[in-house]
N, C-alpha and C positions, 0 to 999 in steps of 0.2 A: 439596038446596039447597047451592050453594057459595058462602062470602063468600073473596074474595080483596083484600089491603088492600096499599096503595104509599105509600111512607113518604115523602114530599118531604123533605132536609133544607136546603135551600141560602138558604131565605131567611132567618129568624131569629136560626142558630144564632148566639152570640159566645164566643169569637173565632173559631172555625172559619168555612172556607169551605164547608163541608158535613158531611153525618151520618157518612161515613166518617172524619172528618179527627177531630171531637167525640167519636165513638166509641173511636177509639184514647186519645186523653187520657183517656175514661172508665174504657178496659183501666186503665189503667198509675194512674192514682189509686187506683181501685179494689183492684187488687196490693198497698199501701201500708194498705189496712185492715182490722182486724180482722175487722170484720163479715164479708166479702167471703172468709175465712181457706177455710171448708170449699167457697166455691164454686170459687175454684182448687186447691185440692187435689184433689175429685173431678169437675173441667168443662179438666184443663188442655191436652187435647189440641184440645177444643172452642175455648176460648180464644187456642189456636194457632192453630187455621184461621183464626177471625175478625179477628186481626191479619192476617194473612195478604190476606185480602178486601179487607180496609180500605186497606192497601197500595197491593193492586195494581189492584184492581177497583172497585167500587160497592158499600154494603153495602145502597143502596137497591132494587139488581136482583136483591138474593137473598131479602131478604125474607117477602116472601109466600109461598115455600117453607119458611119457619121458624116463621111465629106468622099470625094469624088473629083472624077476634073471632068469639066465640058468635053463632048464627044470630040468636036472638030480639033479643037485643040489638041488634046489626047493623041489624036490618030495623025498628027504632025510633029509628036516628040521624036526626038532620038537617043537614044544612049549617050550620056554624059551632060546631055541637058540641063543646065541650073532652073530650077522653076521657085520662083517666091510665094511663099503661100497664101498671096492676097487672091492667086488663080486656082485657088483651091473651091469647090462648090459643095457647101453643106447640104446634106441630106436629110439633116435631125437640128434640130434648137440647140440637144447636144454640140453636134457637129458645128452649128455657128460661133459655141462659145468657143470651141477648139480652134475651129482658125483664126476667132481675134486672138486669141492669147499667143497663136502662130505667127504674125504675121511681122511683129518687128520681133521676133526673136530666134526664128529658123530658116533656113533654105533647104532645098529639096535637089539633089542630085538625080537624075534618072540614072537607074545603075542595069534595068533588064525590062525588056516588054516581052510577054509571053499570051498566045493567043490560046486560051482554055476551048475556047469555043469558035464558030468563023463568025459569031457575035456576040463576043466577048472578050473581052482583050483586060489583059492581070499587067498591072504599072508596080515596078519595084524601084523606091526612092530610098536612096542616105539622107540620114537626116543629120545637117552641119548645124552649127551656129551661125547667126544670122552675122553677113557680112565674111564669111570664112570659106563659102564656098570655092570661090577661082583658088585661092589657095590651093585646097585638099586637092582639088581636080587638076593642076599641076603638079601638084606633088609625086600626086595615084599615077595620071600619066608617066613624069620622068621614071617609078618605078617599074613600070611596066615596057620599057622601052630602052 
């Protein structure tokens, strides 16, 4: 069984225009904190590339080659789901420093599960600000109803 997950960032985030744009702010705050001290000391070539991405690319089309979610889990979401992304599972070193830098600053909406395969299942997330989720998610609802 494979889950593979795609991170939307473009509607929520503030003030970014998107996850790549939020993500670099997150870099560069982050640099500034103690907490954060040993994860750029031994993540910092990691932390290079991912500037790097964010730059020039999309940090949404990479991804799902970096983090994941647990199968059982995974196959118990439902659409509309909040998931915080300490239950995110990296894949890559990459993917480890993505989700510390994730984890007090995002939340994750389930917005669609789509089965590509009958073992493999595609997880589609919004990505809110941390703490904003029930918000948007009532919001999204009352407009939809």
């Amino acid at each position: 069984m494979r889950v593979e997950i795609f991170i939307n960032g473009y509607k929520y985030l503030r003030p970014s225009k998107n996850f790549s744009q939020s993500f670099l702010k997150i870099i560069d705050l982050a640099s500034l904190m103690k907490e954060y001290f040993d994860l750029y000391k031994t993540k910092a070539d990691e932390i290079k590339i991912l500037k790097e991405v964010c730059l020039n690319d999309d940090l949404v089309f990479i991804i799902h080659k970096h983090l994941t979610l647990e199968i059982d889990f995974a196959m118990n979401l439902c659409p509309y789901d909040i998931v915080y992304c300490s239950c995110l599972q990296p894949l890559t070193e990459r993917g480890e420093v993505i989700k510390e830098l994730m984890i007090d600053n995002y939340q994750l909406i389930l917005t669609n599960r789509n089965w590509l395969e009958t073992n493999f299942l595609k997880l589609y997330f919004e990505l809110v600000d941390y703490g904003e989720a029930d918000e948007r998610l009532i919001n999204a609802l009352r407009r939809k109803t």
